[in-house]
C-alpha positions, -999 to 999 in steps of 0.1 A, spaced: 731 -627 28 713 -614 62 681 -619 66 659 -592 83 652 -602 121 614 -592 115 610 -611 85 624 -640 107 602 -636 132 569 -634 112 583 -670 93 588 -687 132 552 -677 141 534 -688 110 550 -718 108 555 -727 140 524 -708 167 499 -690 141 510 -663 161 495 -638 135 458 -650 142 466 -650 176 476 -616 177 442 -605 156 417 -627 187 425 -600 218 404 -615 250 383 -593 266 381 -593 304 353 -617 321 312 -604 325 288 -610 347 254 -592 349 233 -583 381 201 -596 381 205 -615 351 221 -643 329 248 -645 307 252 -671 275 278 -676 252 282 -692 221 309 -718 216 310 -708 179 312 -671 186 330 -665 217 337 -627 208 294 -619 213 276 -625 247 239 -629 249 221 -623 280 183 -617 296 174 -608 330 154 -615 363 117 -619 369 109 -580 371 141 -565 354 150 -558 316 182 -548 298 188 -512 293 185 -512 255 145 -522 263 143 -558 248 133 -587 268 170 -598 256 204 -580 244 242 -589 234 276 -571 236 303 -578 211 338 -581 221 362 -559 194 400 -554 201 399 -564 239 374 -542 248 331 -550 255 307 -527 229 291 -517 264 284 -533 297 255 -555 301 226 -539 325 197 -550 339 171 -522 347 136 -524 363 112 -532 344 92 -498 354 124 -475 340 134 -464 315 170 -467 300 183 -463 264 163 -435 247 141 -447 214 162 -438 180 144 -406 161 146 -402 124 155 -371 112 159 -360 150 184 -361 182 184 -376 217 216 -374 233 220 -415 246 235 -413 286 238 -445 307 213 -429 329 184 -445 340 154 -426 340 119 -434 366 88 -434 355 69 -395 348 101 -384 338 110 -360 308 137 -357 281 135 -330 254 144 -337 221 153 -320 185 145 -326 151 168 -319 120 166 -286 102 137 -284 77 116 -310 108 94 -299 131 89 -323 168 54 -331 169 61 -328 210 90 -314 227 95 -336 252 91 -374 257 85 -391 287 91 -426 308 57 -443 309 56 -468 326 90 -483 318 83 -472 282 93 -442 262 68 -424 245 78 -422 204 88 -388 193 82 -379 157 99 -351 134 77 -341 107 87 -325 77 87 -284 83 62 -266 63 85 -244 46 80 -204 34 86 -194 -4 106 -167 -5 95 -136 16 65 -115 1 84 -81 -20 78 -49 -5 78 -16 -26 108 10 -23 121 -16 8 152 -45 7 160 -73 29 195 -70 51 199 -106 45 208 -129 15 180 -148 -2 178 -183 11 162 -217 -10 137 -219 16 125 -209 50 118 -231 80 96 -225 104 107 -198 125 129 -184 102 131 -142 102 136 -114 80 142 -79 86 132 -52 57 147 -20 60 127 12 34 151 28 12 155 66 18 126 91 15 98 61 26 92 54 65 81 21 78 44 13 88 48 -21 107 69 -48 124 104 -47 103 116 -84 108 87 -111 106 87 -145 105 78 -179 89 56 -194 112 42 -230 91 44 -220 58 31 -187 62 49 -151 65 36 -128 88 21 -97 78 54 -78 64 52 -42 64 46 -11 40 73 18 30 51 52 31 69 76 11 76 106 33 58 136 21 58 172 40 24 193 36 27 231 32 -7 249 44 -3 283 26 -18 309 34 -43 328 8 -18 354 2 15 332 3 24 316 -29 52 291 -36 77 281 -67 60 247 -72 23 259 -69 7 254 -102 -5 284 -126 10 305 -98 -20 303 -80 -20 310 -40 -26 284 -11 -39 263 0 -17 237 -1 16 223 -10 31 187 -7 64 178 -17 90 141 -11 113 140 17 150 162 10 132 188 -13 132 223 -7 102 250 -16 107 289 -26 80 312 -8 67 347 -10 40 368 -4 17 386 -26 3 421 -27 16 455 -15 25 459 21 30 422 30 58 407 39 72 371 48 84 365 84 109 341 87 130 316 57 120 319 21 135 284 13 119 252 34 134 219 35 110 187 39 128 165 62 130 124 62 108 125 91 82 144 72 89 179 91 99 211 77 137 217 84 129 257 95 99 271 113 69 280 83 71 314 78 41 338 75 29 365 55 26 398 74 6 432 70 -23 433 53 -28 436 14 -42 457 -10 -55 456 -50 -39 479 -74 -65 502 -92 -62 496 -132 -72 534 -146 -55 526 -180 -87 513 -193 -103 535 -219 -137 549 -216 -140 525 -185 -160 539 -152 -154 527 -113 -172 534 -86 -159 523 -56 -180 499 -25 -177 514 0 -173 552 -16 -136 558 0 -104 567 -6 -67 553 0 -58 517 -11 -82 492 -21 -81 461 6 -96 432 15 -133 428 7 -136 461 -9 -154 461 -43 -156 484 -77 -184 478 -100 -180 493 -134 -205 510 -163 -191 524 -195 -188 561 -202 -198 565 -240 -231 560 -254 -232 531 -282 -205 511 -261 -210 482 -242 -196 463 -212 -175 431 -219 -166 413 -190 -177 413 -153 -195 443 -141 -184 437 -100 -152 425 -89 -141 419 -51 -102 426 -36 -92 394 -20 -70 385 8 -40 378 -17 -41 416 -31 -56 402 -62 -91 407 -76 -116 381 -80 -114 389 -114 -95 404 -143 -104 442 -148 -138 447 -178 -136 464 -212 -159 488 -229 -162 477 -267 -185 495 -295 -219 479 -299 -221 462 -331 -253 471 -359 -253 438 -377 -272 419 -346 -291 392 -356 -325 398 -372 -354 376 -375 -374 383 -411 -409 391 -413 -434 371 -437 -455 395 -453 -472 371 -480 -495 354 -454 -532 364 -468 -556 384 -442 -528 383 -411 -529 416 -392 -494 414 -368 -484 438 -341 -448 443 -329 -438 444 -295 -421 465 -285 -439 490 -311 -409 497 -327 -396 504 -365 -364 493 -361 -354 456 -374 -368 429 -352 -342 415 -330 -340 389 -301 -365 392 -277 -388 412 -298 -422 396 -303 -448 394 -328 -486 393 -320 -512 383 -347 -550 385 -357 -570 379 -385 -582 409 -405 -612 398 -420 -647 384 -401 -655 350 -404 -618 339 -400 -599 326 -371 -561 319 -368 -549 290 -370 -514 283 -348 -496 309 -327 -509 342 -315 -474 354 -302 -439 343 -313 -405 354 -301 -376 365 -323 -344 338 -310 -308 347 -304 -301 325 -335 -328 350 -365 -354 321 -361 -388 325 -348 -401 308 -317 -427 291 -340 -438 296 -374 -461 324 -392 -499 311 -384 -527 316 -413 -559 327 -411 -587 303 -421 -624 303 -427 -647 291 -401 -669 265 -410 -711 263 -403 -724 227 -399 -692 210 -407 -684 226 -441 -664 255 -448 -679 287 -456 -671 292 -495 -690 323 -502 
């Protein structure tokens, strides 16, 4: 049988040379230090102690230092520094220094970073003295997530928290406009002040005769406010005017009308109402033609026995309408409201007023006296007939005066 020449060769060095642990020890080349001394152990060849000169110190910063010998090769090259520089940097937890072989006098600066979600309580470190000052990273006070704002949406994904100087950006949905910074950001735990979304709204000053299809009870002017993309109707009121310009308006997203506003021109005038029966107008001032602007009519009824119901003056306004809606005449009724008369008092001598024999309404008045001598009344003299058939106060009585304190009996 052949044997494998490798397998053969592996059995000659065991046996024979311990090649195999040889092979595993690689030497690494000689060391010497400047201004300093080197020691080896004789149980631990592969690691090298050393210390330096009156005045110097190895670049790690310790009054002492090793290297370690791994596969031929040194971890790093012993160095002695002066003791006034400064040579490895200090570790950082939770933060990064780039280490360099570069040695560093004293006064001078090296900036530094901390981990994401750490803040540097300094940005840069410095030599003192053959020293380097200790940078810290603190934890970051971190945001919530950023404050909601109405009718507006972030243009970034949510995240589980916010370090400091984290940013957003809100963008308002349509028909709103932006009052504020749009991106803001997390500056120790605390948002800035994010921004509002105004809705847009466009503001129609009509006129007193213009009138519009979203004005409500179809009253005229004076004003109109609608959202952002909707469109308004106008039109003008009363004979002889007419609108100048578009009828339909759009409001815009920036809060302007889409067309110039239009106007009402020409000047109006009231229509005369002579259906009304038994109705009489006089007109202020006595002219004729149309009735316009600030014109008046004032009204009486024709027919005895009829009365006026409504308002006895209206005006012609700007619009071409009237100020208000045109009166009626309507028969006067007889069965008014009476107040009674009480008859049964003893001795009372009453006198109407007005004198009249007709049935005592409201306003009327009744004025009373005792008939007899030796009496005097005792309550009103005058009461008043109310809107309701009740008296103002009720009937007085006439009583017998009295001589000494007693009442005359005989």
């Amino acid at each position: 049988m052949r044997v494998p020449v490798k397998l053969l060769s592996f059995v000659f060095c065991f046996f024979f040379f311990n090649c195999a642990q040889s092979q595993a020890k690689q030497k690494c080349p000689d060391l010497s230090v400047e201004n300093g001394l080197i020691h080896t152990l004789s149980s631990k060849e592969e690691e090298i102690f050393y210390t330096c000169d009156t005045g110097y110190k190895p670049f790690s910063g310790n009054w002492w230092d090793s290297v370690t010998c791994s596969k031929g090769s040194w971890s790093e090259e012993p160095q002695c520094i002066r003791k006034e520089e400064c040579g490895a940097f200090p570790s950082v937890h939770h933060g990064k220094l780039k280490q360099t072989k570069q040695i560093f006098h004293d006064g001078d600066a090296v900036a530094f970073e901390c981990d994401p979600g750490f803040i540097p309580t300094q940005r840069f470190i410095k030599c003192v003295s053959g020293t380097w000052e200790t940078p810290v990273c603190e934890v970051d006070v971190r945001c919530d997530i950023p404050p909601k704002v109405e009718n507006a949406f972030i243009t970034s994904k949510p995240e589980e928290f916010y370090v400091h100087g984290s940013s957003v950006t809100y963008v308002c949905g349509s028909s709103f406009s932006m009052n504020g910074k749009s991106t803001v950001f997390c500056r120790r735990g605390t948002w800035e002040e994010v921004p509002t979304c105004k809705e847009v709204i466009c503001v129609a000053n009509l006129t007193a005769n213009m009138r519009s299809d979203v004005t409500e009870d179809r009253r005229t002017g004076p004003e109109v406010s609608v959202r952002s993309g909707h469109t308004i109707t106008l039109s003008c009121v009363g004979k002889g005017v007419k609108l100048q310009g578009s009828s339909k308006i759009t409001c815009l997203p920036d809060g302007q009308w889409e067309d110039p506003f239009p106007k009402c021109v020409g000047e109006a005038t009231c229509p005369l109402n002579t259906t009304v029966e038994d109705l009489k107008m006089e007109r202020s001032p006595d002219i004729e033609g149309p009735v316009k602007h600030g014109q008046k009519l004032k009204f009486s009824c024709k027919r005895e026995g009829f009365k006026l119901k409504g308002e006895r003056e209206i005006t012609c306004l700007p619009n071409g309408e009237w100020s208000s809606s045109f009166p009626e005449c309507e028969a006067e009724t007889t069965d008014e409201v009476v107040c009674p008369i009480n008859t049964t008092v003893e001795g009372l001598k009453m006198e109407r007023s007005p004198d009249i024999k007709r049935p005592i309404k409201h306003g009327h008045k009744l004025i009373f006296s005792c008939k007899r001598e030796g009496f005097k009344l005792k309550g009103e003299r005058e009461i008043t007939c109310l809107p309701n058939g009740e008296w103002s106060s009720s009937f007085p009585e006439c009583e017998a005066e009295t001589t000494d304190g007693q009442p005359d009996i005989n």
